[in-house]
C-alpha positions in Angstrom: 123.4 -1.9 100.1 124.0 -4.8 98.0 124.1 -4.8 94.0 120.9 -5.9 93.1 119.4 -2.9 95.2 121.8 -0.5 93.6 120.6 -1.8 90.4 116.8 -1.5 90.8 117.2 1.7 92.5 119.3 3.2 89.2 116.6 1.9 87.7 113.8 3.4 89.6 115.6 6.9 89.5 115.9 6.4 85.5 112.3 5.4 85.4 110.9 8.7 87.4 113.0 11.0 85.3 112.2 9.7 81.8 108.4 9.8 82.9 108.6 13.2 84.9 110.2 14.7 81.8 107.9 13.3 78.9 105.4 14.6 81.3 106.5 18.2 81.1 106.7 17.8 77.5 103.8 16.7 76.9 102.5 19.6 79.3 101.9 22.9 78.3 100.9 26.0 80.5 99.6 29.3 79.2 101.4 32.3 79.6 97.9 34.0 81.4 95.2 32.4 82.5 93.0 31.0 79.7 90.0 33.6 80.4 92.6 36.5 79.5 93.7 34.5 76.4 90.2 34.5 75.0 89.4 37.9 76.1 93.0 39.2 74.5 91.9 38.0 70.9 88.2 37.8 71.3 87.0 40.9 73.2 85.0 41.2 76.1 83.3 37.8 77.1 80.3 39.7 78.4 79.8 41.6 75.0 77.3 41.3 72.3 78.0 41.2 68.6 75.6 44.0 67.2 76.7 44.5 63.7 78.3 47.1 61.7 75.1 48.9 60.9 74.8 49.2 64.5 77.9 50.4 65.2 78.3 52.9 62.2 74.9 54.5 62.6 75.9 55.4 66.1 79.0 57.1 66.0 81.2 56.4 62.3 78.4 56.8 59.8 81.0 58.9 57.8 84.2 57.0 59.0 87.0 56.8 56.7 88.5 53.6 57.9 85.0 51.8 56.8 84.6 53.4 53.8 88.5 51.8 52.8 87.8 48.7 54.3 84.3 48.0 52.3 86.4 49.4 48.9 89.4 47.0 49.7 89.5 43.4 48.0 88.6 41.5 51.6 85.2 43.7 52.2 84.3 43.4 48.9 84.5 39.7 48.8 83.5 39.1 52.1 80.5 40.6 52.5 76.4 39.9 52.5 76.0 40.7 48.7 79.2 38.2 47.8 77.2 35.0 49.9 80.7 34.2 51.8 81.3 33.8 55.2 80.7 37.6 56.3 84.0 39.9 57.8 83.2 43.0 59.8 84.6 45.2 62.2 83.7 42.9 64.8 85.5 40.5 63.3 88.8 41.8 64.2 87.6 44.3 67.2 85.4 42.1 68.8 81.6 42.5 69.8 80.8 46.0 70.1 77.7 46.1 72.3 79.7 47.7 75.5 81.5 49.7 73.0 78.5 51.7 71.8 76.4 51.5 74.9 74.5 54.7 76.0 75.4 56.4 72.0 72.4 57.3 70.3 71.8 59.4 67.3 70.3 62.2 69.8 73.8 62.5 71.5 75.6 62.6 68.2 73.6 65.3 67.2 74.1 66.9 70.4 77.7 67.0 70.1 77.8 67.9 66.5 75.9 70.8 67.5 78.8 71.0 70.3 81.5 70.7 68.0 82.4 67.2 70.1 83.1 64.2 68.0 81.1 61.4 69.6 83.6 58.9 70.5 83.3 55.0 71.1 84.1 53.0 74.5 87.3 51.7 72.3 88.3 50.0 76.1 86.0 47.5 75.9 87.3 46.7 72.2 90.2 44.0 71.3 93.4 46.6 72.1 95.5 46.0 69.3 98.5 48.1 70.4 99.1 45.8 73.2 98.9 42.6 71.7 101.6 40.0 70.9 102.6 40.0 67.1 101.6 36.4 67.3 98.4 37.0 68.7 98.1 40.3 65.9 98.6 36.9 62.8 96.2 34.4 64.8 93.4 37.7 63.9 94.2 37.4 60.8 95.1 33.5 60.5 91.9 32.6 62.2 90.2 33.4 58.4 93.2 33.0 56.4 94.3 29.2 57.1 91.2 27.8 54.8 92.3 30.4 51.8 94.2 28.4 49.7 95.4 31.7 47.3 97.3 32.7 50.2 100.7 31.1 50.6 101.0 31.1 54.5 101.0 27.7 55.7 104.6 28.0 57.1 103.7 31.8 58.4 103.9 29.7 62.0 107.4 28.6 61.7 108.8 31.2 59.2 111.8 33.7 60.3 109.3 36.4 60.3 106.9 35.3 62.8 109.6 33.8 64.8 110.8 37.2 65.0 107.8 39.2 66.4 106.6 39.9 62.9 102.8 40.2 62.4 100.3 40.2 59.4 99.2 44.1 60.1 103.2 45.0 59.6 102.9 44.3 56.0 99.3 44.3 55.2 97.1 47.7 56.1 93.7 46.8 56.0 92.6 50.0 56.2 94.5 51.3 53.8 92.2 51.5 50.5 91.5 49.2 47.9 94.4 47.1 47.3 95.2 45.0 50.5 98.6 43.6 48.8 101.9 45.0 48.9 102.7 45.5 45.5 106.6 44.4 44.3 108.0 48.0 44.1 106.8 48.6 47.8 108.3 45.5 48.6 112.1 46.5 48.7 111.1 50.0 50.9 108.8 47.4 53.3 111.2 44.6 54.0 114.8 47.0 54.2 113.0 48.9 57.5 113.8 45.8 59.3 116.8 44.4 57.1 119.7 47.5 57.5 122.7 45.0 56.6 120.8 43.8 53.5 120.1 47.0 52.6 123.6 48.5 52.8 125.3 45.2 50.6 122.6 46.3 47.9 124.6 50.0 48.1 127.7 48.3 47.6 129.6 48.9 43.7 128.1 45.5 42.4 124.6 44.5 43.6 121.4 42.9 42.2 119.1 45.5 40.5 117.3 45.7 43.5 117.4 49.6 43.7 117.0 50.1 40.4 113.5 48.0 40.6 113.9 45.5 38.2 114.1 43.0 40.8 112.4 42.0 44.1 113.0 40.7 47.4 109.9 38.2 46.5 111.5 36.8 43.6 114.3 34.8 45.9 112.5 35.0 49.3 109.1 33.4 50.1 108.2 36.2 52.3 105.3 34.9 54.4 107.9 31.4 55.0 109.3 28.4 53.2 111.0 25.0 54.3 113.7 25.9 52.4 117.0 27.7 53.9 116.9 31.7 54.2 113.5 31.3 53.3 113.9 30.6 49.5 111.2 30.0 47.1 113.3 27.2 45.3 115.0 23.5 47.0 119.0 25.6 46.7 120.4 28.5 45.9 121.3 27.1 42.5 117.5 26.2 41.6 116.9 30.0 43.0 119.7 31.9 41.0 119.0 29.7 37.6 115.5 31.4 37.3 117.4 34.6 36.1 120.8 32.9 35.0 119.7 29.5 32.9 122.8 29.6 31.3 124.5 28.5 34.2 122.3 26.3 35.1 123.6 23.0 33.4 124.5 20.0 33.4 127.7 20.2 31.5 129.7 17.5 30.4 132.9 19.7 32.4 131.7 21.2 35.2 133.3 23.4 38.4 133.4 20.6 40.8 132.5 21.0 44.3 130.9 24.7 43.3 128.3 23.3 41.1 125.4 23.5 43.3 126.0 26.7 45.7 126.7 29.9 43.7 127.6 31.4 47.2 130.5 29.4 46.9 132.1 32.3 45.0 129.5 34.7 44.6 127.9 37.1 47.5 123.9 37.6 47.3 122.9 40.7 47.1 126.5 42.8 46.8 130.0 43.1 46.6 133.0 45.2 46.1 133.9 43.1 43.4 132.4 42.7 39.9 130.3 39.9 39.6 129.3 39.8 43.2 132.6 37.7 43.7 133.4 37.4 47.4 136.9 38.1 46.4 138.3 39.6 43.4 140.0 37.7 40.6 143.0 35.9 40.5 142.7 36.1 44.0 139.0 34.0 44.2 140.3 30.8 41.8 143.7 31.2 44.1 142.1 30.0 47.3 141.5 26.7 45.4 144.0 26.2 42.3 147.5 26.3 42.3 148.7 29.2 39.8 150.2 28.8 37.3 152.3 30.7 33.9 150.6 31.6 30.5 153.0 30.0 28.9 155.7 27.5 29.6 158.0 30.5 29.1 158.3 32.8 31.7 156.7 36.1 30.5 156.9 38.9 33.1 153.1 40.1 34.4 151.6 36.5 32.9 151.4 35.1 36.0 148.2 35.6 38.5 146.1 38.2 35.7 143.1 37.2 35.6 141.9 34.0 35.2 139.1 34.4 33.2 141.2 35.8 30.3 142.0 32.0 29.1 139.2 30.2 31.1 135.9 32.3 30.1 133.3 29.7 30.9 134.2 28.8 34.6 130.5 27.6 35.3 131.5 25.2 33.0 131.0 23.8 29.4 130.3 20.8 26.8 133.4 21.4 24.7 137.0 20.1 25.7 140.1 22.2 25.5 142.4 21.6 23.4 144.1 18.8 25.6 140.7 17.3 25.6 140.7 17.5 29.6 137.9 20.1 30.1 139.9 23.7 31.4 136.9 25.9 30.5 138.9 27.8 27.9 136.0 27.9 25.0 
């Protein structure tokens, strides 16, 4: 085989592969056959949509799980009487025609009388317990997306979802009146998942997080940001300057090279060190200074104290020492 035909057939090989992988790319296969999929988060295809008055009448005229639903803040709003876009039971559970067929008031009464408790075809219902976590969201995202007081355009990409993490693990909507999770249920709701977070908030130094005058929500957007460890603010300075301004700057002397990452020297939620240092003092400033004496005599038990002794405003600060060269010391 000559050159030229080694060339074109390089060429050929190159051609098929770059056009046989865009193609599987651009290809994407289900992971069941589509019919399933709609079933999965619709219901039964070959259901009707009868209506909670319908349902109810039959067989949960007195059920609880209505009764918190239509006090809660989404039946409330989205019902007949508020002219939006009506939610229901069949909403979520799909079309309940199969689900109530053959239930009439008669055979409730009967097993009343019984002591039975006339119970649904809950079968032919969506089966929550089975489905995906990110099949659980698209229930909920499916209203949600076109509600802009609800910050969860990045749910999709977020750590939670990424993670097998669905709407109905935070949010019981069947729970009573209040669908949100207030801030003081937040720490108990987001350290069942988060042990390791948990225990560095035991540790001898630690945000207030126990002590409930902080929140996990005040740092982290919970339902996903763009942002790294999914921070409300651009860095981790922007986020720790919302409690600590003073540190926020600019000075005219500043802590180079530590100015714009408090994790530098600091751990986030808690240490065995004061401060939330990562290490303890001289030893932190150590890893990056040279030491040095207190004075240029040599004065036993001067040397590697504690740093902050003559240099109190490490962040930094607008007045020069002394020898006009910036050493924190005011």
């Amino acid at each position: 085989m000559n050159q030229s035909r080694k060339i074109l057939l390089l060429f050929s090989l190159l051609f098929i592969f770059i056009f046989l992988g865009c193609e599987s790319l651009k290809t994407s296969k289900p992971v069941i056959p589509i019919k399933e999929y709609e079933k999965m988060l619709v219901g039964r295809l070959d259901a009707n949509y009868v209506g909670n008055k319908n349902c109810l009448s039959a067989c949960h005229s007195h059920d609880k799980l209505n009764q918190d639903f239509e006090a809660s803040t989404m039946g409330a709003q989205l019902s007949k009487k508020s002219g939006m876009p009506l939610v229901d039971c069949e909403s979520c559970h799909g079309p309940g025609s199969l689900a109530i067929e053959g239930i009439t008031r008669e055979k409730v009464e009967q097993d009343k009388k019984e002591g039975k408790e006339t119970k649904c075809k809950y079968e032919t219902l969506i089966d929550w317990k089975t489905l995906p976590a990110q099949a659980l969201s698209l229930m909920c995202l499916k209203c949600h997306t076109a509600n802009a007081t609800f910050n969860i355009h990045n749910w999709n990409a977020s750590v939670m979802a990424l993670n097998d993490v669905s709407c109905s693990d935070c949010h019981k909507v069947h729970v009573g009146a209040d669908l949100t999770v207030k801030p003081r249920e937040i720490v108990e709701m987001c350290t069942e998942c988060h042990k390791e977070i948990k225990a560095e908030f035991m540790l001898p130094s630690h945000h207030p997080l126990n002590e409930k005058k902080v929140f996990c929500s005040d740092c982290h957007d919970i339902h996903g940001s763009t942002n790294a460890k999914q921070l409300k603010k651009n860095t981790v300075k922007e986020t720790c300057t919302q409690c600590h301004p003073d540190k926020a700057g600019p000075f005219v002397f500043e802590h180079a090279d530590v100015t714009e990452d408090c994790t530098t020297c600091h751990d986030r939620h808690g240490s065995i060190n004061n401060n939330l240092l990562k290490v303890g003092g001289p030893f932190l400033c150590l890893q990056c200074h040279e030491g040095h004496s207190a004075s240029n005599t040599e004065v036993k038990g001067a040397r590697y104290t504690s740093c902050i002794d003559c240099h109190p405003t490490i962040h930094g600060t607008d007045i020069p020492s002394a020898s006009k060269k910036g050493r924190f010391m005011q």
